[in-house]
Predicted model as a PDB file, atoms N, CA, C, CB and O in Angstrom, pLDDT in the B-factor column:
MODEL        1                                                                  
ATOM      1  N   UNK A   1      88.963  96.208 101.346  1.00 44.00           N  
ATOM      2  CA  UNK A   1      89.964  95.406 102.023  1.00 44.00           C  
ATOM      3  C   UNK A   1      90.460  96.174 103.244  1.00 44.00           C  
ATOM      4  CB  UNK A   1      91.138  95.051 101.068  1.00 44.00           C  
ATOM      5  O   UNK A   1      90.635  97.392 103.216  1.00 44.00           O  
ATOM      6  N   UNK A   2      90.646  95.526 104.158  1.00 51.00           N  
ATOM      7  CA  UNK A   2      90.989  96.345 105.636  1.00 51.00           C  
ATOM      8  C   UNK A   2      92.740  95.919 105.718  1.00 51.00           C  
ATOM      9  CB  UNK A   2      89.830  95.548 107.351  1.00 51.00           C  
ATOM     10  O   UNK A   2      93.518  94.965 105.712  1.00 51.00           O  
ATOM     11  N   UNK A   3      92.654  97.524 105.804  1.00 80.00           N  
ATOM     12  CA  UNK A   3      94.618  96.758 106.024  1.00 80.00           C  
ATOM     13  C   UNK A   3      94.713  97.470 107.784  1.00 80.00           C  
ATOM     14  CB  UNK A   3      96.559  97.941 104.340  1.00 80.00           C  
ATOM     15  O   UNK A   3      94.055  98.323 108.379  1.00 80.00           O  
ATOM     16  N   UNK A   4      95.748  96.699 108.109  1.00 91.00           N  
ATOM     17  CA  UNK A   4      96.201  97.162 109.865  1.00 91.00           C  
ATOM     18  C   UNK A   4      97.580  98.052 109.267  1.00 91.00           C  
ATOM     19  CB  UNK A   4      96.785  95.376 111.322  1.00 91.00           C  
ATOM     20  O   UNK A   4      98.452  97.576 108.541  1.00 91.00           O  
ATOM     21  N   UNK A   5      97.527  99.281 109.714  1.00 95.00           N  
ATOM     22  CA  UNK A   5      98.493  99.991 109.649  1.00 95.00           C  
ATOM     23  C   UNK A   5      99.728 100.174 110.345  1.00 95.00           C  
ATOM     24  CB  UNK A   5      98.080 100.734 109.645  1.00 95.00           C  
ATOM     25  O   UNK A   5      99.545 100.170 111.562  1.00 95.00           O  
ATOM     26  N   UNK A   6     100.819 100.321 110.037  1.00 95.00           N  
ATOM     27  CA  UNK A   6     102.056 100.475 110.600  1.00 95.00           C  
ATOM     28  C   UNK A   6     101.646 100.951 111.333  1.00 95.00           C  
ATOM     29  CB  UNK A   6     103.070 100.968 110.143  1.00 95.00           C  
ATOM     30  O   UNK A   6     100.500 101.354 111.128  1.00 95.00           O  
ATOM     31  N   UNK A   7     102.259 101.228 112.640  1.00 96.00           N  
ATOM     32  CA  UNK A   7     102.126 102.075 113.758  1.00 96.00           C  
ATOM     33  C   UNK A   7     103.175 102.908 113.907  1.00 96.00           C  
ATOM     34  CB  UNK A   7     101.951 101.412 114.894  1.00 96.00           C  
ATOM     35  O   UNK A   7     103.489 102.905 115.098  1.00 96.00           O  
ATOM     36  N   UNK A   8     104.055 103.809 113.106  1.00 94.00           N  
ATOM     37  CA  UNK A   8     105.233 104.490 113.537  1.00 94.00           C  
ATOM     38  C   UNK A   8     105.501 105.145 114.637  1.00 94.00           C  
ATOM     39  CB  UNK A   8     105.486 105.211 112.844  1.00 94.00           C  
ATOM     40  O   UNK A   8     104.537 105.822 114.993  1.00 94.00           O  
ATOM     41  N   UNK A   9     106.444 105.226 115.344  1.00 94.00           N  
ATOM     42  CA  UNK A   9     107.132 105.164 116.851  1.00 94.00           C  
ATOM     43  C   UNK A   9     107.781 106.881 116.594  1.00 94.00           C  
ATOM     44  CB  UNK A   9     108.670 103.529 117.133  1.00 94.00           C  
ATOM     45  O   UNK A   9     108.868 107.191 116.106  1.00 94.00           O  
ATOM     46  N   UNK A  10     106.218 108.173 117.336  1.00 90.00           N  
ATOM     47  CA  UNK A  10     106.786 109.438 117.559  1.00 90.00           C  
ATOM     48  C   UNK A  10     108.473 109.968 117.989  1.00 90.00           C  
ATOM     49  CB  UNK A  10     105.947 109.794 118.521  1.00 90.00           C  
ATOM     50  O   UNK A  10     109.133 110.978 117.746  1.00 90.00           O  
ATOM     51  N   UNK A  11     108.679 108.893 118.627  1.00 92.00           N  
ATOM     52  CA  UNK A  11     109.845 109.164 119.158  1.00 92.00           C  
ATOM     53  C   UNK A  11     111.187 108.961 117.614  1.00 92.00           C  
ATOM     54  CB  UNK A  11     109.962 107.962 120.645  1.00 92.00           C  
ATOM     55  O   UNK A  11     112.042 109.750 117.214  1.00 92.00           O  
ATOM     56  N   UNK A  12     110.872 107.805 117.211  1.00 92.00           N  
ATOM     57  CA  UNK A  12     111.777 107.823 116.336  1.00 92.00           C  
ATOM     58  C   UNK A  12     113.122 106.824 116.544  1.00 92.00           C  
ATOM     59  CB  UNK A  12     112.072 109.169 116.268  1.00 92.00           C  
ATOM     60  O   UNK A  12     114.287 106.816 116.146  1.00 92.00           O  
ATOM     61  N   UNK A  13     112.245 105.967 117.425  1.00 95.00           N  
ATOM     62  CA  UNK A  13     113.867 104.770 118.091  1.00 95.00           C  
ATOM     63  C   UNK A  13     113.274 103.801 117.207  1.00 95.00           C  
ATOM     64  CB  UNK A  13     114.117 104.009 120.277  1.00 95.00           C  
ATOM     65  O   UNK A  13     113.858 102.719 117.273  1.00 95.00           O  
ATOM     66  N   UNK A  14     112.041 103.836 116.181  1.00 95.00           N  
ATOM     67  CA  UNK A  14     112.172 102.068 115.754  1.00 95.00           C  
ATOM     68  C   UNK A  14     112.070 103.259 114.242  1.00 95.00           C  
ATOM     69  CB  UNK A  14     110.446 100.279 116.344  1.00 95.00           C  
ATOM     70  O   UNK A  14     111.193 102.958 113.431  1.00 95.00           O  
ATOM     71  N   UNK A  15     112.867 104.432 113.938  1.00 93.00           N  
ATOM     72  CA  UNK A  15     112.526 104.445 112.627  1.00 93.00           C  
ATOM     73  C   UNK A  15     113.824 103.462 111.557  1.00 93.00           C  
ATOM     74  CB  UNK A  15     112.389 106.188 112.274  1.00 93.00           C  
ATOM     75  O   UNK A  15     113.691 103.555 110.337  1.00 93.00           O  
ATOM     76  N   UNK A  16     114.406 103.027 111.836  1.00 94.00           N  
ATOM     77  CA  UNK A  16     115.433 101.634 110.705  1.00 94.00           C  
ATOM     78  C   UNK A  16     114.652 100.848 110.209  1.00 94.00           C  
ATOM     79  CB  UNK A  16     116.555 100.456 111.434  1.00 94.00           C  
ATOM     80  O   UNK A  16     114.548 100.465 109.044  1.00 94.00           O  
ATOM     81  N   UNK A  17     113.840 100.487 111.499  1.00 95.00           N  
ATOM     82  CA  UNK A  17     113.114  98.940 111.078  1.00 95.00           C  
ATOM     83  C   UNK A  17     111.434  99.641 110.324  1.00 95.00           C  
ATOM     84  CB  UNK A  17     112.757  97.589 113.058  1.00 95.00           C  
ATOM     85  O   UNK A  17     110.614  98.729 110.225  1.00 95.00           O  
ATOM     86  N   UNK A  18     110.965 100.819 109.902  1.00 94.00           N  
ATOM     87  CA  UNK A  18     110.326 101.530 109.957  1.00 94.00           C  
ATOM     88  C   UNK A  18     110.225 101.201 108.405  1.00 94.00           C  
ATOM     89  CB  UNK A  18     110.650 102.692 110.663  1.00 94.00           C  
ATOM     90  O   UNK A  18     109.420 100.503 107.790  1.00 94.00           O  
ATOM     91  N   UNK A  19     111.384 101.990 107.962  1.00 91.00           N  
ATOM     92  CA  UNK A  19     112.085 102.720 106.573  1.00 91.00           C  
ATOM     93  C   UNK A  19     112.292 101.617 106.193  1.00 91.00           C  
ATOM     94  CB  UNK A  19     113.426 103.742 106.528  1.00 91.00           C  
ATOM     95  O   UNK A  19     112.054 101.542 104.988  1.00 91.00           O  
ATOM     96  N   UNK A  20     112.775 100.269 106.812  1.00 92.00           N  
ATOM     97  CA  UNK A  20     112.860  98.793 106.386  1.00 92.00           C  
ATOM     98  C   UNK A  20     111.530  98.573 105.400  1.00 92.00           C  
ATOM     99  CB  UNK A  20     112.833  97.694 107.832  1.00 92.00           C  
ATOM    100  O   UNK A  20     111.557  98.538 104.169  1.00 92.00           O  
ATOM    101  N   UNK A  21     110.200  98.416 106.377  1.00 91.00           N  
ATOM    102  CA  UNK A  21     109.207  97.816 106.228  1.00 91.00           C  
ATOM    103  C   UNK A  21     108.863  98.868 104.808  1.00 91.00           C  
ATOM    104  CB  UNK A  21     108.241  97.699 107.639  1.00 91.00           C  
ATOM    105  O   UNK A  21     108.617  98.416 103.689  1.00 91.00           O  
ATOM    106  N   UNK A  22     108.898  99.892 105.049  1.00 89.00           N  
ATOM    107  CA  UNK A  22     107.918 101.202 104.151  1.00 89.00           C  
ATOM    108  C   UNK A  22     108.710 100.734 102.408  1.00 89.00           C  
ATOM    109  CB  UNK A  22     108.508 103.609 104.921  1.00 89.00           C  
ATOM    110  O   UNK A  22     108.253 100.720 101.265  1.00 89.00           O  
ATOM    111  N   UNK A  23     110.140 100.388 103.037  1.00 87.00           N  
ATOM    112  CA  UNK A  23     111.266 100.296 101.341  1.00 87.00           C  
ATOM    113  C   UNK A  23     110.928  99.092 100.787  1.00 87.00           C  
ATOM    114  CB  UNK A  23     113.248 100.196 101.486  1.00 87.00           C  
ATOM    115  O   UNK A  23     111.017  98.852  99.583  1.00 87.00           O  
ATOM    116  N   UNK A  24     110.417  98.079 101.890  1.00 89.00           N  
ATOM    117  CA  UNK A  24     110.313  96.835 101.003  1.00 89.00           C  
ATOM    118  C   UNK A  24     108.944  96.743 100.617  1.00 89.00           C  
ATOM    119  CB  UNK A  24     110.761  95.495 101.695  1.00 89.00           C  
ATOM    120  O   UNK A  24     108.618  95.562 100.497  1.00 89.00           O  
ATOM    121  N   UNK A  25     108.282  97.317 100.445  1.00 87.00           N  
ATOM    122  CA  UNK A  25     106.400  97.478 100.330  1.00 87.00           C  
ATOM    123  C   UNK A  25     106.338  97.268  99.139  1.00 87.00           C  
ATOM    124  CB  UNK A  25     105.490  98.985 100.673  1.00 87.00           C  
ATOM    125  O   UNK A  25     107.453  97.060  98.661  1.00 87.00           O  
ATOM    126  N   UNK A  26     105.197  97.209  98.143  1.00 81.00           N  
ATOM    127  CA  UNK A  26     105.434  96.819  97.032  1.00 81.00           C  
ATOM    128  C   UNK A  26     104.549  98.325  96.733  1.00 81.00           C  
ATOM    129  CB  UNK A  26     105.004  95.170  96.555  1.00 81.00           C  
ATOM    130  O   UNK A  26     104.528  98.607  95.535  1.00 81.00           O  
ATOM    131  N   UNK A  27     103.868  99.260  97.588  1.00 81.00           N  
ATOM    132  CA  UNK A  27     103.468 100.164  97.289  1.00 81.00           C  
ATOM    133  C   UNK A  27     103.150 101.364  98.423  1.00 81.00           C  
ATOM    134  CB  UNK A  27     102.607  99.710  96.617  1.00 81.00           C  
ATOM    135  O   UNK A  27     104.155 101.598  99.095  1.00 81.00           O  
ATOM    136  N   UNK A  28     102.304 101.952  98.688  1.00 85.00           N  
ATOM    137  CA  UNK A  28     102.111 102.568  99.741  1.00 85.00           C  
ATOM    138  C   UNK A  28     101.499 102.349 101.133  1.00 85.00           C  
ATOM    139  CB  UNK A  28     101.698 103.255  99.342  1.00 85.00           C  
ATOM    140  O   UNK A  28     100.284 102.311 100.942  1.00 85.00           O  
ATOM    141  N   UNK A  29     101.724 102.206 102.279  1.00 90.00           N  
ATOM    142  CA  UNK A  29     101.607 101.555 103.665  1.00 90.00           C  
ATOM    143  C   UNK A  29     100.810 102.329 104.309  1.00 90.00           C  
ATOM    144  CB  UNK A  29     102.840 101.367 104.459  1.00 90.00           C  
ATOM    145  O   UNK A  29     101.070 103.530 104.379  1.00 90.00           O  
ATOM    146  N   UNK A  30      99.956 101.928 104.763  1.00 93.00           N  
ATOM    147  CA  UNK A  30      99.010 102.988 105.643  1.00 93.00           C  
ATOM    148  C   UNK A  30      99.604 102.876 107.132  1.00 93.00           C  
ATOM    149  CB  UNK A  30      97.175 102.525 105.644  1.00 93.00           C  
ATOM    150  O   UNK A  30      99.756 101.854 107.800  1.00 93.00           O  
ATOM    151  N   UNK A  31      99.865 104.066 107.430  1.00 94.00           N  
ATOM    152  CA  UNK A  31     100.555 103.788 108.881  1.00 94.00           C  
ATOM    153  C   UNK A  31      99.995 105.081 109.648  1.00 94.00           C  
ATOM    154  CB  UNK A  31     102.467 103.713 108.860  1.00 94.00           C  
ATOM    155  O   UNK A  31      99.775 106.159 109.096  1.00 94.00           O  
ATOM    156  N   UNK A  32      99.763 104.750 111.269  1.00 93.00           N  
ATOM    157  CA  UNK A  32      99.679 105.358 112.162  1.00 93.00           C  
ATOM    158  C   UNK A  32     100.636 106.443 112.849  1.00 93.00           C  
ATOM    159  CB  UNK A  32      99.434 104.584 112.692  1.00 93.00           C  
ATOM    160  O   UNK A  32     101.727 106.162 113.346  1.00 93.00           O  
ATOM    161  N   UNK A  33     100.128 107.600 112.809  1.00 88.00           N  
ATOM    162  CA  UNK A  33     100.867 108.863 113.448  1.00 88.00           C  
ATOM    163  C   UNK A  33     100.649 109.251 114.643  1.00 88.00           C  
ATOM    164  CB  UNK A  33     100.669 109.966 112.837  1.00 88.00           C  
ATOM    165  O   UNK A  33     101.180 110.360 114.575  1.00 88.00           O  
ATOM    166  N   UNK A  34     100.246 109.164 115.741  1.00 87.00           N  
ATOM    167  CA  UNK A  34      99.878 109.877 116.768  1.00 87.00           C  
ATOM    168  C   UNK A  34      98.038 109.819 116.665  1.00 87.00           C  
ATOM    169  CB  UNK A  34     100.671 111.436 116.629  1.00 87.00           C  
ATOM    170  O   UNK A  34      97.207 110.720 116.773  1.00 87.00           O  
ATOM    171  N   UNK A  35      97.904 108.453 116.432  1.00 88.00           N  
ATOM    172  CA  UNK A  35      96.319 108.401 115.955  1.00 88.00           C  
ATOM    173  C   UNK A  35      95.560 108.632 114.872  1.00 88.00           C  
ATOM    174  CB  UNK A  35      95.731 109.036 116.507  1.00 88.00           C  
ATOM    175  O   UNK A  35      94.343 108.453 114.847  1.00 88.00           O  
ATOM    176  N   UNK A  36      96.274 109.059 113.888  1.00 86.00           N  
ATOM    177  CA  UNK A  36      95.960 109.751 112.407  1.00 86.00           C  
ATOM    178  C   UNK A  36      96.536 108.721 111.765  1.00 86.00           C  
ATOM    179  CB  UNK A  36      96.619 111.316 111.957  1.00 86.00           C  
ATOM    180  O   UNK A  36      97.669 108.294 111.989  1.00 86.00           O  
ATOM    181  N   UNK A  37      95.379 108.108 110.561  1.00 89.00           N  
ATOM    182  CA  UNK A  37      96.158 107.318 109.663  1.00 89.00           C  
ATOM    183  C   UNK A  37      96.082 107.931 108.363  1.00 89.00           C  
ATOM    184  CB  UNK A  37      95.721 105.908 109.612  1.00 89.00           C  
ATOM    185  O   UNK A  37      95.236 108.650 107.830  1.00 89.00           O  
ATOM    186  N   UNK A  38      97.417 107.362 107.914  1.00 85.00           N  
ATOM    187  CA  UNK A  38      97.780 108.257 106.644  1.00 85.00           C  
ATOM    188  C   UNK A  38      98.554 106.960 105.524  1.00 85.00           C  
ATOM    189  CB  UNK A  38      99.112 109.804 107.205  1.00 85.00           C  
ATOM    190  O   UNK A  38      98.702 105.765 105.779  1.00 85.00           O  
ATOM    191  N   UNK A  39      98.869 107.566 104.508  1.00 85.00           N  
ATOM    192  CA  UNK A  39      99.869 106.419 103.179  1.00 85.00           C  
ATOM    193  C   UNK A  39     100.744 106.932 103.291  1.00 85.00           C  
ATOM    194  CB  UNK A  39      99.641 106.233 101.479  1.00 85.00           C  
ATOM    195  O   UNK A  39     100.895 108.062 102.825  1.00 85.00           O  
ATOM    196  N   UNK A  40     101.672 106.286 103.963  1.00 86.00           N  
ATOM    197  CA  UNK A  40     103.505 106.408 103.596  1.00 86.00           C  
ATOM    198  C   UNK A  40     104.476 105.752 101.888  1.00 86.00           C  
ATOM    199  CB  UNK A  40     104.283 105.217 105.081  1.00 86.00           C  
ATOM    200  O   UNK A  40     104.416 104.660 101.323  1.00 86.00           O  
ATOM    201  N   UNK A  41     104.977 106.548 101.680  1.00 80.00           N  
ATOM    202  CA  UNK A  41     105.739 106.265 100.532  1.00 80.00           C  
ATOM    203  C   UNK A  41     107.058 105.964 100.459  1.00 80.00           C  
ATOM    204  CB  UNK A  41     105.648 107.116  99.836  1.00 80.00           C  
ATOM    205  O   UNK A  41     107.812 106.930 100.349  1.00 80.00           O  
ATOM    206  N   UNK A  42     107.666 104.588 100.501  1.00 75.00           N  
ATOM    207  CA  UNK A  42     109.037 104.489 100.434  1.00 75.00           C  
ATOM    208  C   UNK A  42     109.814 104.197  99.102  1.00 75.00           C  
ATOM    209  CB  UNK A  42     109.330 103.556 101.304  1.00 75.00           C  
ATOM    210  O   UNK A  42     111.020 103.982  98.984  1.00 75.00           O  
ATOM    211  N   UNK A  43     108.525 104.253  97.795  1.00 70.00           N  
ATOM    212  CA  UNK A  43     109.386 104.387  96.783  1.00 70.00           C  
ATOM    213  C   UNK A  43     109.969 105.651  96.554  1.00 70.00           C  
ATOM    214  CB  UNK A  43     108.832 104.008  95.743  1.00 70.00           C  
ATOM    215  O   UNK A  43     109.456 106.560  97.207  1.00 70.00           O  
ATOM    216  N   UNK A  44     110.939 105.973  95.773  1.00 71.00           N  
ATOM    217  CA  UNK A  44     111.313 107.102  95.241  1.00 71.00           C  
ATOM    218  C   UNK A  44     110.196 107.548  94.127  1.00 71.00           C  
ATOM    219  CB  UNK A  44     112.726 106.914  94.708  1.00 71.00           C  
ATOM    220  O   UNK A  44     109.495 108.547  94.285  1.00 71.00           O  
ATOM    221  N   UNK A  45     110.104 106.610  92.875  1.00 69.00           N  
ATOM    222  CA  UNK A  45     109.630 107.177  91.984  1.00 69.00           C  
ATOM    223  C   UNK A  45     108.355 107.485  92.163  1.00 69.00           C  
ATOM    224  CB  UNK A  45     109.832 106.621  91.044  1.00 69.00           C  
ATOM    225  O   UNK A  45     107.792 108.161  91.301  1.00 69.00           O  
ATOM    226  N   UNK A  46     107.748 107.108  93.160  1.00 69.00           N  
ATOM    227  CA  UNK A  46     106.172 107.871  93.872  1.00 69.00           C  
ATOM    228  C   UNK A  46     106.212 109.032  94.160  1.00 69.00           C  
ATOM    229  CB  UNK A  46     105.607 107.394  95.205  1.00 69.00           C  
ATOM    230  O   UNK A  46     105.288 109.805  93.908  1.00 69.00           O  
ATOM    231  N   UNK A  47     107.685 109.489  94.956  1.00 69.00           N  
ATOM    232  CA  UNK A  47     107.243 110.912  95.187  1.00 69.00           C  
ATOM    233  C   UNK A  47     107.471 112.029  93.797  1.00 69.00           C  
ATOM    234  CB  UNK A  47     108.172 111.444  96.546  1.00 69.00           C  
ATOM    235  O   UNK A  47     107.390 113.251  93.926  1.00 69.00           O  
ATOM    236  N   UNK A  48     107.703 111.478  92.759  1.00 76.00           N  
ATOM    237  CA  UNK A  48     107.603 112.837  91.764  1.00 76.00           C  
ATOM    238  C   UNK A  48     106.462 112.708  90.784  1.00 76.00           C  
ATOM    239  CB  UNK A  48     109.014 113.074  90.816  1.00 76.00           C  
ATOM    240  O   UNK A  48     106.629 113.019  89.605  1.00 76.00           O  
ATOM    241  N   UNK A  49     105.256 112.238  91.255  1.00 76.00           N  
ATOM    242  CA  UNK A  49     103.914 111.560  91.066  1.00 76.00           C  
ATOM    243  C   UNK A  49     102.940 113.130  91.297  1.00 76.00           C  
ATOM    244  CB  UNK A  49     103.598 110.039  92.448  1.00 76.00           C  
ATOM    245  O   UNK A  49     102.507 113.444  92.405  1.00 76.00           O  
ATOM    246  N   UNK A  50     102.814 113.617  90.581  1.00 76.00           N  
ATOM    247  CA  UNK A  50     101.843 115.064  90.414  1.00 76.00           C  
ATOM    248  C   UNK A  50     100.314 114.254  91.490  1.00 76.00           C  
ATOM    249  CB  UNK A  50     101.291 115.566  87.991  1.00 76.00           C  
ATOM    250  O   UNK A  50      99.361 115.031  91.540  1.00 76.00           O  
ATOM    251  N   UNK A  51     100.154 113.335  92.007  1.00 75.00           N  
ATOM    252  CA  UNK A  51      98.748 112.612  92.330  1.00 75.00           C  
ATOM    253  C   UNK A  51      99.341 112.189  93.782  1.00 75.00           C  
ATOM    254  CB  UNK A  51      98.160 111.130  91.131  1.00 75.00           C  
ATOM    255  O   UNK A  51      98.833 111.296  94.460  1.00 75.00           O  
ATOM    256  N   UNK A  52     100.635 113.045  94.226  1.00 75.00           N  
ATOM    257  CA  UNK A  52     100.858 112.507  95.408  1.00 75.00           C  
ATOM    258  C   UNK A  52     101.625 113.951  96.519  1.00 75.00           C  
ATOM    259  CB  UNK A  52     101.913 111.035  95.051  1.00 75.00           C  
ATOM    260  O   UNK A  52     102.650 114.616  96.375  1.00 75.00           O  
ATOM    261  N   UNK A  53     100.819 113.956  97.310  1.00 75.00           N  
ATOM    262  CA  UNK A  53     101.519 115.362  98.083  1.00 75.00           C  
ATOM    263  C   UNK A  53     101.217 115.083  99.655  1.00 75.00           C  
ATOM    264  CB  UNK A  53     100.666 117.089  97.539  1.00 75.00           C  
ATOM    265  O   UNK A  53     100.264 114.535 100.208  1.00 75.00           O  
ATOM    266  N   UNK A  54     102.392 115.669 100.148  1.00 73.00           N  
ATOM    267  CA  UNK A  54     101.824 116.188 101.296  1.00 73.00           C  
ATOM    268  C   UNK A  54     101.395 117.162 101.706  1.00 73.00           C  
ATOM    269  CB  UNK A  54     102.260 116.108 101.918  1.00 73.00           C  
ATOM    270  O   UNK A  54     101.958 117.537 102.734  1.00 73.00           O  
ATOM    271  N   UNK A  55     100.433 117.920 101.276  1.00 78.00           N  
ATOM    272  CA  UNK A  55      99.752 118.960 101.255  1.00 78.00           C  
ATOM    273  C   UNK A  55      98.340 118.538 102.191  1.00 78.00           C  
ATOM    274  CB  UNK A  55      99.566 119.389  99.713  1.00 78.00           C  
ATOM    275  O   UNK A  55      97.238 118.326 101.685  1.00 78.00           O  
ATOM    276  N   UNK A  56      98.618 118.477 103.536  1.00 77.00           N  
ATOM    277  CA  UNK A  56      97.299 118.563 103.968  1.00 77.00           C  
ATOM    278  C   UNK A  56      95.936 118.754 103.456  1.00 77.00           C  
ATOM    279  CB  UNK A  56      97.360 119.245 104.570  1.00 77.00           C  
ATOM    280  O   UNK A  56      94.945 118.024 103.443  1.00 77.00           O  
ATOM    281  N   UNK A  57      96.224 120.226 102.940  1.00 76.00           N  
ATOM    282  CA  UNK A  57      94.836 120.479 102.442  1.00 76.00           C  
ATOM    283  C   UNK A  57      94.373 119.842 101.041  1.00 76.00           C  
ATOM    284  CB  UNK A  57      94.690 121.968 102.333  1.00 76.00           C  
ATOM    285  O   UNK A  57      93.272 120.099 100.555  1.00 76.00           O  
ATOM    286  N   UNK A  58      95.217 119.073 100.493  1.00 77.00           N  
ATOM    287  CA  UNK A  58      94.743 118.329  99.339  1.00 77.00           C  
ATOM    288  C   UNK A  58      94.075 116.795  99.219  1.00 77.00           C  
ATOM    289  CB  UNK A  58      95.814 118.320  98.615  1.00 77.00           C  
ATOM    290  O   UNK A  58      93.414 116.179  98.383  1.00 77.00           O  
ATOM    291  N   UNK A  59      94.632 116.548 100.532  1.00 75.00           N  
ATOM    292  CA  UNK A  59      94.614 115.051 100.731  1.00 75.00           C  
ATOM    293  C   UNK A  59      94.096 114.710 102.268  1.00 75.00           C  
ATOM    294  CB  UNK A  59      96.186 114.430 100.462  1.00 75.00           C  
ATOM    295  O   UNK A  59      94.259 113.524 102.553  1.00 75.00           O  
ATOM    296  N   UNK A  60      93.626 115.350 103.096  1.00 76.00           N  
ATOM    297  CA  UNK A  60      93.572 114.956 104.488  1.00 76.00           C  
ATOM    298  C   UNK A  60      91.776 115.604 105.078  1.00 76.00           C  
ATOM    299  CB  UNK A  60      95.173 115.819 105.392  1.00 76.00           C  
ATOM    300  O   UNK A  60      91.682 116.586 105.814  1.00 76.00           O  
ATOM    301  N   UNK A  61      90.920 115.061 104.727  1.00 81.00           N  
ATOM    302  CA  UNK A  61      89.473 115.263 104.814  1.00 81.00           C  
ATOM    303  C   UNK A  61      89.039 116.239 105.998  1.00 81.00           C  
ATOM    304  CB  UNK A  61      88.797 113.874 104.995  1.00 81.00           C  
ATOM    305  O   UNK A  61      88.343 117.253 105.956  1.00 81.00           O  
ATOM    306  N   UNK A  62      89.848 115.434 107.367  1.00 80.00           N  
ATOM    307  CA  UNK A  62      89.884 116.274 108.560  1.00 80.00           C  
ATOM    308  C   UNK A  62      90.725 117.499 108.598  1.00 80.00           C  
ATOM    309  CB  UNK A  62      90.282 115.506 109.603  1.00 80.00           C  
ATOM    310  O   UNK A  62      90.220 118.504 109.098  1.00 80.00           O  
ATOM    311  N   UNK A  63      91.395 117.528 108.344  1.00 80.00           N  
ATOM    312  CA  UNK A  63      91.956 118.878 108.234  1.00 80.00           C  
ATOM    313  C   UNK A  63      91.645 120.212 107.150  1.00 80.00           C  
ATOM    314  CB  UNK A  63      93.208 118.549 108.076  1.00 80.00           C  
ATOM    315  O   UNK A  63      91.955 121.399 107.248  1.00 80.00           O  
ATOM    316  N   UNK A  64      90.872 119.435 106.055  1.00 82.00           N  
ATOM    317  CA  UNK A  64      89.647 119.913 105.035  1.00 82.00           C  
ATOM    318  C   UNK A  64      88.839 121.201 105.933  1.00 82.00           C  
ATOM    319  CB  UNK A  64      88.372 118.365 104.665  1.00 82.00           C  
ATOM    320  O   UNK A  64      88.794 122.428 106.027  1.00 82.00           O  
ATOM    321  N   UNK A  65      88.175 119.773 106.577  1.00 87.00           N  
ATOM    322  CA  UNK A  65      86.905 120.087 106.963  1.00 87.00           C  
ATOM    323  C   UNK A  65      87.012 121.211 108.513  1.00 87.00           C  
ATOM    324  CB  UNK A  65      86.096 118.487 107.195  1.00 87.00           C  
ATOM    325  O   UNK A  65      85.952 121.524 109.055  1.00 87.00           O  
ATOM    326  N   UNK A  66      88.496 121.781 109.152  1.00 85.00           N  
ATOM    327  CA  UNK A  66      88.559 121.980 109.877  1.00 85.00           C  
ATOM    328  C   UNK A  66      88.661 121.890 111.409  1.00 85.00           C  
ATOM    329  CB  UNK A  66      88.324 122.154 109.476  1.00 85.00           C  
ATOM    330  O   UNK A  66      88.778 122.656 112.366  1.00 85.00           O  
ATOM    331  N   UNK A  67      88.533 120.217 111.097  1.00 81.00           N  
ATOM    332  CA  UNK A  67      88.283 119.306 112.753  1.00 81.00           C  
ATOM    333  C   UNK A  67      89.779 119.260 113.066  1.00 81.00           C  
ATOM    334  CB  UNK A  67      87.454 117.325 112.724  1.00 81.00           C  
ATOM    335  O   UNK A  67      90.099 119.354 114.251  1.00 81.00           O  
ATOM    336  N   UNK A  68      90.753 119.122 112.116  1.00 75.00           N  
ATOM    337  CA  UNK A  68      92.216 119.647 112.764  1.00 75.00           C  
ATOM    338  C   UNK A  68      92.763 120.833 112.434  1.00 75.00           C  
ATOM    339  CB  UNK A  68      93.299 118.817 112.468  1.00 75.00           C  
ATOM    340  O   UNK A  68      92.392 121.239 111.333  1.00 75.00           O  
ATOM    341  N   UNK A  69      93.447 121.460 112.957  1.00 71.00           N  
ATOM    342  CA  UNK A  69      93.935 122.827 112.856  1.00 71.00           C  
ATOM    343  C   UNK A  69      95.342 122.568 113.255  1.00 71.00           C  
ATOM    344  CB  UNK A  69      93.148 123.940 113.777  1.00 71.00           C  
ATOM    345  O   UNK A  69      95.707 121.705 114.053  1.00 71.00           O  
ATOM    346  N   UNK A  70      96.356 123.710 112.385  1.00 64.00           N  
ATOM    347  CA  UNK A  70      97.649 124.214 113.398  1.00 64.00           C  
ATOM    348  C   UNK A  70      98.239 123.458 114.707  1.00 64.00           C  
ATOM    349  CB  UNK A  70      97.234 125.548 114.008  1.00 64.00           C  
ATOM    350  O   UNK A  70      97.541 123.063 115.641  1.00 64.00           O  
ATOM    351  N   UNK A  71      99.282 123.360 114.635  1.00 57.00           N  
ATOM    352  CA  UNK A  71      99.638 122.850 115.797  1.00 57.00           C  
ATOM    353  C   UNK A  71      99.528 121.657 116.591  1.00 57.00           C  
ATOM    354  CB  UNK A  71      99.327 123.443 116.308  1.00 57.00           C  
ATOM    355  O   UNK A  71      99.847 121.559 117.776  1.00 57.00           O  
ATOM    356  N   UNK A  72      99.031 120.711 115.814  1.00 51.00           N  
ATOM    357  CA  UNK A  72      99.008 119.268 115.873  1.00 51.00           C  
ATOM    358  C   UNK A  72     100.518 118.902 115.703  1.00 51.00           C  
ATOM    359  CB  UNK A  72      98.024 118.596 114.723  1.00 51.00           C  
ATOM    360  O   UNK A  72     101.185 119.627 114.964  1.00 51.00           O  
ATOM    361  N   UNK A  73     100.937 118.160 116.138  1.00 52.00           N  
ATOM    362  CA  UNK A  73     102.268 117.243 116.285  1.00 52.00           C  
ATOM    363  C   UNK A  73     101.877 116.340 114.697  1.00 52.00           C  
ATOM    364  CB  UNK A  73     102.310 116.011 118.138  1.00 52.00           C  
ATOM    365  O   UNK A  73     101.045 115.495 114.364  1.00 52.00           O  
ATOM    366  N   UNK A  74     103.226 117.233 113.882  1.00 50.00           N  
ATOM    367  CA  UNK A  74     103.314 115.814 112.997  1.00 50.00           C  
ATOM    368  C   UNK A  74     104.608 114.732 112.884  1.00 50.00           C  
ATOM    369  CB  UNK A  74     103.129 116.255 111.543  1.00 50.00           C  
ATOM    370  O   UNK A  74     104.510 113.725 112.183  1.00 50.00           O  
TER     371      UNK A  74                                                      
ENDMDL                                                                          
END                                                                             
């Protein structure tokens, strides 16, 4: 299934309507970072989920594999 991902706003002027969309989800949102797509979590009880991190190196293939490094804008 192809989902179109949020596009979140670097700057941070549309994060209300952001945290809106992510809280009313019925699960996790694939949304856009600066060209990087990733799963955002606006439940609570997701984040104390042992199967859920932000740990780059656990979860992020490119940054695995070395094609991103340090110093990327997150």
């Amino acid at each position: 299934m192809h989902e179109i991902p949020l596009v979140l706003d670097p700057t941070g002027r549309r994060r209300l309507e952001e945290e809106e969309i992510l809280h009313a989800a019925d699960g996790p949102v694939l949304v856009d970072v600066l060209g990087e797509r990733a799963w955002a979590i606006g439940h609570q009880e997701l984040l104390t989920d042992d199967r859920v991190s932000k740990d780059p190196r656990q979860h992020w293939p490119r940054f695995i594999s070395g094609e991103i490094v340090g110093g990327r804008p997150r």
